[in-house]
C-alpha positions in Angstrom: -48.2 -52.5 31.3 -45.6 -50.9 33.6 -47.0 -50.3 37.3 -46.5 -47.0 37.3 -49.3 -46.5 34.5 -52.3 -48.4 37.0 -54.0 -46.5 39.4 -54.0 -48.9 42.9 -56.5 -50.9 42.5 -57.7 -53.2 39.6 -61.3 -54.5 39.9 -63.3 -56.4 38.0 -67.3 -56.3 37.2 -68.8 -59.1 35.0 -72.1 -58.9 33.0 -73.9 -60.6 29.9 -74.1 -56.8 28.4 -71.0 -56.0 26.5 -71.7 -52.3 27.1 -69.7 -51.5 30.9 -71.7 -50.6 33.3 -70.5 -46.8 34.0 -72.0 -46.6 30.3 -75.3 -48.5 31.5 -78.9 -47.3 31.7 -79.3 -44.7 33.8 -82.4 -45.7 34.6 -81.4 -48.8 36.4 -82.4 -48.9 40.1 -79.3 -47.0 41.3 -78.2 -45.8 38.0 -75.5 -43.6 39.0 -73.2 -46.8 40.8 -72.4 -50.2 39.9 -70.3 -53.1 42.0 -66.7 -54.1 41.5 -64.5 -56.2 43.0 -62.3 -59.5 42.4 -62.2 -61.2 39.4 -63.6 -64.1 41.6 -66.6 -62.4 43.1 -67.5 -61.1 39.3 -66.9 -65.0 38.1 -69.3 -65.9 41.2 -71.7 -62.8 40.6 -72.6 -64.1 36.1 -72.3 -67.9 37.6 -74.4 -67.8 40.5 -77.1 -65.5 39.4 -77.3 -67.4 35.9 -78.2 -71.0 37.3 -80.9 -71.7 40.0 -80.3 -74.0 43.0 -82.4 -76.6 40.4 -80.3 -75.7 37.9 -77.2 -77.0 40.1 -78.9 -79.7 41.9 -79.7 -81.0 38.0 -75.5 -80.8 37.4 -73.7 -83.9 37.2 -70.9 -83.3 40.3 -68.1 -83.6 37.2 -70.3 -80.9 35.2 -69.2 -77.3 36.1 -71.8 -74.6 34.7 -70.6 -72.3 32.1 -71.3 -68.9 30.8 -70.5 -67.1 28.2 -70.3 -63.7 29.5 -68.5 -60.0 29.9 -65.6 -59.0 32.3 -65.4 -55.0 32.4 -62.4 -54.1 34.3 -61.5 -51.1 35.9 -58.8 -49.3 37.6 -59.5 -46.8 40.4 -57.5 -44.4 43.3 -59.2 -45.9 46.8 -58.1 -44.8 49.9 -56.4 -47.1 51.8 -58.3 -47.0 55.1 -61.9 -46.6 53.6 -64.7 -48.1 55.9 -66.0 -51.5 55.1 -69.3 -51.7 55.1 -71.9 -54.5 56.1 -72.8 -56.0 52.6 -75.7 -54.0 50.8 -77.5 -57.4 49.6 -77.0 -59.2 53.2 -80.5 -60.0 53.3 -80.9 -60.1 50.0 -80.5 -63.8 48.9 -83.2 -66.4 50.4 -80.1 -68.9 50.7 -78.1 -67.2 53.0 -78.7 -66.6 56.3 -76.3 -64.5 58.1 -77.1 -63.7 61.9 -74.2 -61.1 61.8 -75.4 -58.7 59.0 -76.9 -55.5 60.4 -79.1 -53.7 57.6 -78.0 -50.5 59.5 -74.1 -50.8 58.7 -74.8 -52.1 54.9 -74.1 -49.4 52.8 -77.1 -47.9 51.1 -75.9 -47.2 47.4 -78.2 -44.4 46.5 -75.4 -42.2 48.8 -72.0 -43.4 47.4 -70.6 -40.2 45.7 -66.9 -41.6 44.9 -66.5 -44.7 45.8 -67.5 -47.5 48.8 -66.6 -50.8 50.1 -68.2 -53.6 51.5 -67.7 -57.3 52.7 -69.1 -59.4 49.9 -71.4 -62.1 51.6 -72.2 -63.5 48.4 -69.6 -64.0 45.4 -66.2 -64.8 46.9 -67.0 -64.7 50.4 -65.2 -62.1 52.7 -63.6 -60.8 49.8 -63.8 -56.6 49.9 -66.2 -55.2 47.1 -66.9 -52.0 45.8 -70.0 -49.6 44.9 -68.2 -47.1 42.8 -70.1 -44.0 41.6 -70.2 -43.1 37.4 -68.9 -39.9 38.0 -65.0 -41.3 39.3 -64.7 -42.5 35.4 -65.1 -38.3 35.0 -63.3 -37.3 37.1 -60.2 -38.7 36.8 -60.1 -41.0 40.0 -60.9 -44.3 37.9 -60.5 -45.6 34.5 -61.9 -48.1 32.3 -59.4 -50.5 31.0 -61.8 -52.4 28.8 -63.9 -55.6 28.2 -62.9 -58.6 27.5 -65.6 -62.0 26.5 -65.2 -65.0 28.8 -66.3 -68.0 29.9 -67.5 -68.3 33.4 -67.1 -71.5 35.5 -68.7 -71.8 38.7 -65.7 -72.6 41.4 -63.1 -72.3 38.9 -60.0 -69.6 39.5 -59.5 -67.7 35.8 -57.4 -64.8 37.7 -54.3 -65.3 36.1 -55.9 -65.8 32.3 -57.8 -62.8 32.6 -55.3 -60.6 34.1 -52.4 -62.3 31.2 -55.2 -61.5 28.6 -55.5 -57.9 29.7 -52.0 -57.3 29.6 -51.5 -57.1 33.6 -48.5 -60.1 33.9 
């Protein structure tokens, strides 16, 4: 696909629902936005929340957890010197304890009206993530690319499969 043709960012949101999320239930708790961000923090995000701390303490160290899951990818317009935001789910993990998250700079999600980004604290560490509102796939400033199955492996890099298998080499 010829650069010219992508919009400047491609991120990535994995689910075990083949339907993408800016189609999802409005109903959800913040219906009108959903996360996105690299391919590794959507690889972390179906791996991580799929298998307990049991789960992985059950593992043999050579075994590395798989999931069959769905990687919804996007393209969207975001400004290049958008706020980062302290990470909306800082607190939100009983494993992680991080002295520097201040619930007063997370981002609250329920107020994103394009699109937001935050430090991920969670699924590729320090990588930037993104609460993106439904209505940027309307209006032009984001587009859905599609949805492809995979496999998810906890720790592995699939990057450059997923982005050959989309077309983006």
């Amino acid at each position: 696909m010829p650069a010219k043709d992508h919009l400047n960012k491609i991120l990535f949101h994995a689910s075990m629902s083949e339907t993408p999320p800016h189609e999802g239930d409005p109903m959800m708790v913040h219906g009108n936005t959903f996360h996105l961000g690299t391919p590794e923090s959507a690889i972390d995000r179906i791996t991580y929340s799929n298998f307990t701390d049991d789960a992985f303490a059950e593992l043999d160290e050579n075994v590395v957890p798989q999931v069959n899951a769905y990687m919804h990818v996007y393209e969207a317009e975001v400004p290049e010197n958008l706020h980062i935001h302290h990470d909306p789910h800082g607190a939100g993990y009983d494993e992680f304890v991080y002295d520097e998250w201040d619930p007063d700079k997370a981002i609250d999600e329920r107020k994103v009206k394009d699109i937001a980004a935050y430090e991920n604290l969670h699924e590729d560490p320090g990588s930037i993530s993104y609460i993106m509102h439904k209505g940027m796939i309307r209006s032009g400033k984001a587009k859905f690319v599609g949805t492809m199955p995979f496999t998810a492996r906890g720790e592995a890099n699939d990057r450059y499969r997923i982005m050959k298998e989309l077309g983006y080499d």
